[in-house]
Each structure stands twice: as structure tokens, then as C-alpha cells.
LUMSE-704903 format. One record per residue (C-alpha): x, y, z; residue number from 1; chain. Coordinates in steps of 0.1 Angstrom, whole numbers, plus 5000, padded with zeros to 4 digits. Example, Ala and Ser with C-alpha at 12.3 -4.5 7.8 and 13.67 -1.06 7.14 Angstrom:
<nodes>
X_Y_Z_k_c
5123_4955_5078_1_A
5137_4989_5071_2_A
</nodes>
This chain:
<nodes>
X_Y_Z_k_c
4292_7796_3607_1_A
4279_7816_3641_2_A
4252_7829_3621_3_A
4240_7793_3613_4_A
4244_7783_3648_5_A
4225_7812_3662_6_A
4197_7800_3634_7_A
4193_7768_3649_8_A
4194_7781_3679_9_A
4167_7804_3674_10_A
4142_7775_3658_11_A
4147_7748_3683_12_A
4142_7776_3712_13_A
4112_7789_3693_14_A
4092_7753_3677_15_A
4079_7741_3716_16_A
4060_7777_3718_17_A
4046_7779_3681_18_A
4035_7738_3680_19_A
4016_7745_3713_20_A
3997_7777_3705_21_A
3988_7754_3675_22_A
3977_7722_3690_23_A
3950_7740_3713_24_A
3916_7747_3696_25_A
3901_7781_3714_26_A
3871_7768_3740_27_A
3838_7786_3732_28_A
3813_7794_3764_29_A
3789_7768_3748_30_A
3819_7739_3755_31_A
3830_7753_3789_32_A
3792_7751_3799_33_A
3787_7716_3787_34_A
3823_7708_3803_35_A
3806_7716_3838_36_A
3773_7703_3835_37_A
3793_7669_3825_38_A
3812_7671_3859_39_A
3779_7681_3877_40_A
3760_7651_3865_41_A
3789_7632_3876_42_A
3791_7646_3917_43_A
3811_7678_3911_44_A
3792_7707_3934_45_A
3810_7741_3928_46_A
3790_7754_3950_47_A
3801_7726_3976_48_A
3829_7725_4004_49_A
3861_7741_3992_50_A
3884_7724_4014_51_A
3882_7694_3997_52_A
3884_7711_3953_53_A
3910_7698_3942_54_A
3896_7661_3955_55_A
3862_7666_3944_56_A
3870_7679_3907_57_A
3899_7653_3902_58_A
3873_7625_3908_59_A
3844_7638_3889_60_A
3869_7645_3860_61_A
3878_7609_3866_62_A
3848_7596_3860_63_A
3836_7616_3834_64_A
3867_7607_3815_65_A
3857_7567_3825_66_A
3824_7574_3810_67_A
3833_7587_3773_68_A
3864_7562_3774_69_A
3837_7535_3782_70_A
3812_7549_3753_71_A
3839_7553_3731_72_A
3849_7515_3734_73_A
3815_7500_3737_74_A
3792_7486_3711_75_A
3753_7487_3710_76_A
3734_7519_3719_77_A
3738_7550_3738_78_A
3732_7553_3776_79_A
3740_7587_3783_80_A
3708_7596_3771_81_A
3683_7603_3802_82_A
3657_7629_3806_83_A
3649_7642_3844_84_A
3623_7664_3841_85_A
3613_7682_3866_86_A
3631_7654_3891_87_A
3647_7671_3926_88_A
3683_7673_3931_89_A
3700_7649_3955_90_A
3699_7664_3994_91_A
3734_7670_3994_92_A
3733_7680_3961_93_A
3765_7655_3955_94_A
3758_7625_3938_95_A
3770_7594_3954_96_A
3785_7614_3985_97_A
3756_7612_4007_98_A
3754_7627_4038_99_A
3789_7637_4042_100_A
3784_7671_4016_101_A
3748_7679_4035_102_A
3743_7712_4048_103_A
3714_7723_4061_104_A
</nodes>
């Protein structure tokens, strides 16, 4: 009887660890490149002021999550397709943030 115990144990301590490690697909560097260039185009600068990560990352990620939520529920075509050619980068380099990000 302990051994069953000490069996059920063992699986209900172990089935969190192995159902995580199979739930996340690996990341290559292709997807972790177009991850940032997502949060770029929506105001993230990592180059930008540092005292304010954890704001500035939170609320690109919220809006890049808005924007595939939105074109995930919408009907009719695309409009995340744009092409800026050889168009100049903001001043501040953050979208939407003005002149508060400016350095000169």
C-alpha cells in the first residue's frame, strides 16, 4: 500500500513539469526577430530610455496583442500590409510618444 502511495505521489509531483516542457514549442531566431520588429512597429525603442522598460514593452505588447486580436476578429482584407521604403524614422524614434523620448 505505501508503495502505491509513494506512486501517486511521484506522478502528481512530476505531471505539472512534463505537461509544461510539452506545451512550449522551441522559438527559432527567425520568430524572435519578427517578435521585435512587431513591437518596434508598434513604439517599442530598445535602444530607448531604460528607466521606463518595463512600461514601454508592456504597452507595445499591448497593442500588438490588440492588433492580431483585432485581425483575428475582423472580416474583409488585411491592413497590416504597408510598405515604407526608404521612409525616415520618427525623430524620437517612438511612435506616438513624441517629444518626450527625443534625444538629441
Amino acid at each position: 500500500m505505501k508503495l502505491v502511495q509513494s506512486l501517486i505521489f511521484a506522478v502528481i509531483v512530476a505531471a505539472p513539469a512534463v505537461s509544461f516542457a510539452q506545451s512550449n514549442e522551441p522559438l527559432t531566431r527567425a520568430d524572435v526577430r519578427a517578435q521585435l520588429i512587431q513591437l518596434e512597429r508598434a513604439g517599442y525603442n530598445p535602444a530607448g530610455d531604460n528607466a521606463q522598460y518595463p512600461n514601454n514593452i508592456e504597452a507595445a505588447q499591448a497593442r500588438v496583442n490588440a492588433e492580431n486580436s483585432a485581425a483575428a476578429t475582423s472580416y474583409g482584407a488585411s491592413t497590416n500590409g504597408t510598405s515604407d521604403s526608404g521612409s525616415r524614422a520618427t525623430e524620437s524614434g517612438v511612435v506616438g510618444l513624441g517629444s518626450i523620448y527625443a534625444h538629441s
